[in-house]
C-alpha positions in Angstrom: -7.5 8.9 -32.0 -9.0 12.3 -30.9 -8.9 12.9 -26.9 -11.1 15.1 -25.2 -10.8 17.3 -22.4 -12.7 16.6 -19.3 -15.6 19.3 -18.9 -14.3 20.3 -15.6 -10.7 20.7 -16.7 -11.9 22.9 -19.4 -14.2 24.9 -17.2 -11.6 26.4 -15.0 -8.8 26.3 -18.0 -11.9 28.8 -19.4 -12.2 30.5 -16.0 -8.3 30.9 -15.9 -8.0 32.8 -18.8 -10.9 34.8 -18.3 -9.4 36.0 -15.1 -6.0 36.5 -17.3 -7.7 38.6 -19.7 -9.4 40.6 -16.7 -6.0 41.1 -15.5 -3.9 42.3 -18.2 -7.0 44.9 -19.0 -6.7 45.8 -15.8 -3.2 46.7 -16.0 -3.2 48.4 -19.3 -6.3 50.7 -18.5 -5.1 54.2 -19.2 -5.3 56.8 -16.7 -4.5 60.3 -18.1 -3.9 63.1 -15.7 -4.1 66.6 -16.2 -1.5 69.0 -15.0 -1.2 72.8 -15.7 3.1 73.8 -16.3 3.6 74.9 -12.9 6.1 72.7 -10.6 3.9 72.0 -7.9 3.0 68.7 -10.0 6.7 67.8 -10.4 6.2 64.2 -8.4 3.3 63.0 -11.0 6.1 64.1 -13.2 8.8 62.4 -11.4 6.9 59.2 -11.0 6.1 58.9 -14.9 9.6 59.5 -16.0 11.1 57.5 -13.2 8.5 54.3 -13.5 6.6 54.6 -10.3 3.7 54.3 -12.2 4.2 51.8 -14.2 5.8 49.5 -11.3 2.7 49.4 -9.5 1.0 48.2 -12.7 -0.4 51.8 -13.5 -1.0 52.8 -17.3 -0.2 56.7 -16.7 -0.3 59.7 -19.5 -0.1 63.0 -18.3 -1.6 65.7 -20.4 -0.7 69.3 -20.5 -3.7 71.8 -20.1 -2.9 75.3 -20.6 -6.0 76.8 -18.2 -6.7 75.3 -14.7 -10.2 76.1 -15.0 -9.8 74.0 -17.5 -9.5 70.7 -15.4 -12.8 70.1 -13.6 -14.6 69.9 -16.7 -12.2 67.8 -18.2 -12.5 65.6 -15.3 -16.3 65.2 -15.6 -16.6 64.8 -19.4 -13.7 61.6 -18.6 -11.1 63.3 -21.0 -8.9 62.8 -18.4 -9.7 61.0 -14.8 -7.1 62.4 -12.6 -7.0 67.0 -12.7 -4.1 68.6 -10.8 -5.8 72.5 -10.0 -5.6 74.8 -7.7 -8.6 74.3 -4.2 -10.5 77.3 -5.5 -11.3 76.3 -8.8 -12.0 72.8 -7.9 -14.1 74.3 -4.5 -15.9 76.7 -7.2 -16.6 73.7 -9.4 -18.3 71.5 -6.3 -19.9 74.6 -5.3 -21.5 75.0 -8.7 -22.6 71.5 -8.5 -20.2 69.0 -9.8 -19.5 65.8 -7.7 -15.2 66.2 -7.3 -13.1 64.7 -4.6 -9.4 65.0 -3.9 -7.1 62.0 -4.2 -3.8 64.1 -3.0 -1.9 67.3 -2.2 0.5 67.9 -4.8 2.2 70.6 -2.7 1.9 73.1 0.3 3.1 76.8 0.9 6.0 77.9 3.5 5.9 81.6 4.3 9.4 81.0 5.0 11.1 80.8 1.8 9.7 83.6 -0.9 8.4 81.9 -3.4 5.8 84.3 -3.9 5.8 87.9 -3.8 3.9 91.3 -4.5 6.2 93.4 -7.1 5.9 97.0 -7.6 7.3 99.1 -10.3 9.3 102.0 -8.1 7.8 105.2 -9.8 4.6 104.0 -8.2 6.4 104.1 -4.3 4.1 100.8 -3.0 5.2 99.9 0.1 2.3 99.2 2.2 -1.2 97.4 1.4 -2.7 100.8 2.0 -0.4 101.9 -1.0 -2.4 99.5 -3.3 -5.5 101.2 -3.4 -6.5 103.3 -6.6 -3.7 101.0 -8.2 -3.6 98.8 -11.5 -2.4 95.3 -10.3 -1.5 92.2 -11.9 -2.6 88.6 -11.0 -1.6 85.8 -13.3 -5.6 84.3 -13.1 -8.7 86.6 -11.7 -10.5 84.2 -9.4 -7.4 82.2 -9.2 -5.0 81.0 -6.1 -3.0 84.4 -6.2 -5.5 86.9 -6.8 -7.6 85.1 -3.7 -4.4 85.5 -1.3 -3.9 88.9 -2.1 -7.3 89.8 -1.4 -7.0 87.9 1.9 -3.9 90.3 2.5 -5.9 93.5 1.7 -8.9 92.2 3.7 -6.4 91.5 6.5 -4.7 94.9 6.5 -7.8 96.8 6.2 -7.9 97.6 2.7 -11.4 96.8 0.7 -10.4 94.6 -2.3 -12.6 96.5 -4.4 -10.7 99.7 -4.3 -8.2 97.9 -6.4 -8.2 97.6 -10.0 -7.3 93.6 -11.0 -5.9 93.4 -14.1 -5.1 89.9 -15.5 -1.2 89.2 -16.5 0.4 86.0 -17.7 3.2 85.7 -15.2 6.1 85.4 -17.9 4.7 88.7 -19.0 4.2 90.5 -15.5 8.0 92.2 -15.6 7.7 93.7 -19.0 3.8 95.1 -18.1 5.6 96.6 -15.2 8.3 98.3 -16.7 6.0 99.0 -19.4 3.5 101.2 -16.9 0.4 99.4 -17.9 0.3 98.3 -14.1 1.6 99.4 -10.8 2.5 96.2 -9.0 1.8 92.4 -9.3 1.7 89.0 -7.5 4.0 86.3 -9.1 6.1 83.6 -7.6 9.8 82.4 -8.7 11.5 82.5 -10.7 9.6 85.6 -12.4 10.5 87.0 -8.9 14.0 87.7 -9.0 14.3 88.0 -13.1 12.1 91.3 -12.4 13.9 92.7 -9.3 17.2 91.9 -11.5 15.7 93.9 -14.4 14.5 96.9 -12.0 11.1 96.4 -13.4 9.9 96.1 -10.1 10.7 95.6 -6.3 9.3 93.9 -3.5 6.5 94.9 -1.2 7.2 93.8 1.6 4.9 91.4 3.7 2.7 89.5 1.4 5.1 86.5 1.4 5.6 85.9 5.7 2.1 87.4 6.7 0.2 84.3 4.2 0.1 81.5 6.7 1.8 78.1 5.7 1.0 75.2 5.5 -2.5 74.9 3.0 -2.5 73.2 -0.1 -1.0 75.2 -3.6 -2.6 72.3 -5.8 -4.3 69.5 -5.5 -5.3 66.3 -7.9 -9.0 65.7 -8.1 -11.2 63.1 -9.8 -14.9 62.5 -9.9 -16.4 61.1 -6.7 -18.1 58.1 -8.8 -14.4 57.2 -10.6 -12.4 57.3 -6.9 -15.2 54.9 -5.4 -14.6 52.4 -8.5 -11.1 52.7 -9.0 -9.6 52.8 -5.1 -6.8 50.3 -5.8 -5.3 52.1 -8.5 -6.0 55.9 -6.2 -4.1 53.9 -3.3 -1.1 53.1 -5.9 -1.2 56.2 -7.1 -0.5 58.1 -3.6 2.5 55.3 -3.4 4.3 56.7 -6.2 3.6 60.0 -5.9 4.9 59.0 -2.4 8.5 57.6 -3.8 8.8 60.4 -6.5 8.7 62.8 -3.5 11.6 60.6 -1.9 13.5 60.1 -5.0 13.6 64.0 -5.5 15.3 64.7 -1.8 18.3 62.7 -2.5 18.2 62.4 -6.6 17.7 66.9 -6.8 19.6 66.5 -10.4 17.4 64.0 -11.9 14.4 65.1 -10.2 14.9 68.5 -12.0 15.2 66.8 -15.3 11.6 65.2 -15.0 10.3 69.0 -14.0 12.2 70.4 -16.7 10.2 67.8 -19.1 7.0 69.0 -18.1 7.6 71.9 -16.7 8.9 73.4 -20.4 10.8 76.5 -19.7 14.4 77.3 -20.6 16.8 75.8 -18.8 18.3 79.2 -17.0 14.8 80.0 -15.9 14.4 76.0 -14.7 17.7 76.2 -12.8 16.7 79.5 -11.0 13.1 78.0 -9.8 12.7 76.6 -6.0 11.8 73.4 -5.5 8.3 73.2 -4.5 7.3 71.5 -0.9 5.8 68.2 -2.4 3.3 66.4 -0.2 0.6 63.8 -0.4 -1.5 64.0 2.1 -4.2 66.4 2.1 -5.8 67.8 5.2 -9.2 68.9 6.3 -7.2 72.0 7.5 -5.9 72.8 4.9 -8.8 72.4 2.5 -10.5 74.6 5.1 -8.3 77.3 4.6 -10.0 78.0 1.3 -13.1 77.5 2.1 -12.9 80.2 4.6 -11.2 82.5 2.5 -13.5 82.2 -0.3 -16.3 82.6 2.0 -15.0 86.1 3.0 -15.0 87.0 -0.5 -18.0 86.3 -1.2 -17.2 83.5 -3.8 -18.6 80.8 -2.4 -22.9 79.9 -2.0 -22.1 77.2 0.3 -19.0 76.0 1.4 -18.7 71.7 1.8 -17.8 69.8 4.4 -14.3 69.5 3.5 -14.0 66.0 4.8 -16.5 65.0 2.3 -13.8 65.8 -0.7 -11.1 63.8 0.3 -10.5 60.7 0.0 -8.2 59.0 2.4 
């Protein structure tokens, strides 16, 4: 004898798996993020090896991109939905029109520890800003984070920018186009710092490092304005875990250096010798506006945003 369910019974059985279905798609939708090799993204990297992700139902890939400028466009075309870059490519990138927000600080600079210096070779006897000018000098990206702070250094000290010739260095190269003569000094950041002062390709001028002000954001991770609004459930769990990858690495430095190391992909004497970066989440309109007033000074900017307007809280 053949039953049959009762029409209302089936109706939300129906409904039930519908909303099953909507679930597990939910869970499973990928979210690729990409990160230049630089360790300021070490708690996305943390939280993917660790499972911080995937415990708040996140489907993570991270995706290596060799240029930064590289990420905003990435971002709009959806290749990825999450870019970790530096605030003045993505400010360029809003300024030239694209609709970007940030969804977190993946780090912030302390003037107190070193990270980042101006090298000189010692034939060329650099000690001052005022020292720089008719000189060749290295920056690892023209238009990029460093060559930006050393211009507000100059601009600060008096020197015009302009009377110094940029040169664009990969910063595993810098020491060897130092010693080499094809430039007179450099900005890098550890651990090329102290591999080219232990090589006597160069020495440090001082100043750069303790007269840059801390406390504004090295990187950031953007996204598309229209993605954030449609997808703030998964931004919120995705600040979580950067969150408690941040406190995993203060008491777990050892394993927390293995994930960097992952991603990160440089030998392991040259991982063991680089600073641990001051990982954060929370993202500032101080600290956005930082940039915006630098890159107003130099002229790189047509109209600087309401910060406010880019992140998203």
């Amino acid at each position: 004898m053949k039953t049959f369910m009762n029409p209302k019974r089936l109706r939300s059985v129906f409904l039930a798996l519908l909303l099953l279905g909507s679930a597990a798609a939910q869970a499973q939708k990928k979210i690729v993020i990409g990160y230049t090799a630089v360790p300021d993204f070490a708690a996305a990297f943390i939280a993917k090896e660790r499972g911080f992700f995937e415990k708040r139902k996140l489907n993570v890939e991270l995706q290596l991109i060799t240029l930064t400028s590289s990420i905003p466009p990435a971002v709009i075309s959806d290749s990825i939905q999450i870019g970790g870059t530096t605030p003045p490519v993505l400010l360029q990138a809003v300024d030239s029109g694209l609709d970007l927000v940030t969804l977190a600080s993946g780090s912030t600079y302390d003037n107190t520890k070193g990270y980042v210096n101006i090298v000189a070779r010692p034939a060329a006897a650099i000690k001052t800003a005022q020292d720089l000018v008719g000189k060749k000098f290295g920056v690892p990206g023209l238009g990029g984070t460093l060559h930006v702070l050393v211009r507000r250094w100059l601009i600060d000290k008096g020197v015009d920018p302009k009377r110094v010739t940029f040169i664009e260095v990969p910063l595993p190269q810098i020491g060897d186009v130092l010693k080499g003569g094809s430039i007179d000094a450099a900005v890098t950041a550890e651990p090329f710092v102290g591999r080219i002062v232990q090589t006597q390709a160069g020495t440090i001028v001082p100043g750069f490092s303790t007269d840059t002000p801390s406390g504004f954001a090295n990187v950031v991770y953007t996204s598309t304005r229209k993605w954030a609004t449609a997808n703030g459930p998964e931004v919120k769990a995705f600040r979580e875990a950067l969150a408690e990858a941040i406190a995993f690495s203060i008491s777990n430095r050892d394993e927390a250096y293995a994930a960097l190391g992952k991603y990160f992909k440089v030998p392991p004497p040259v991982l063991k010798a680089t600073p641990w970066p001051n990982l954060v989440v929370d993202l500032s309109d101080a600290q956005m506006r930082f940039w915006t007033d630098t890159m107003r000074n130099q002229d790189m900017l047509k109209k600087p945003p309401m910060v406010s307007s880019l992140i998203v809280k």
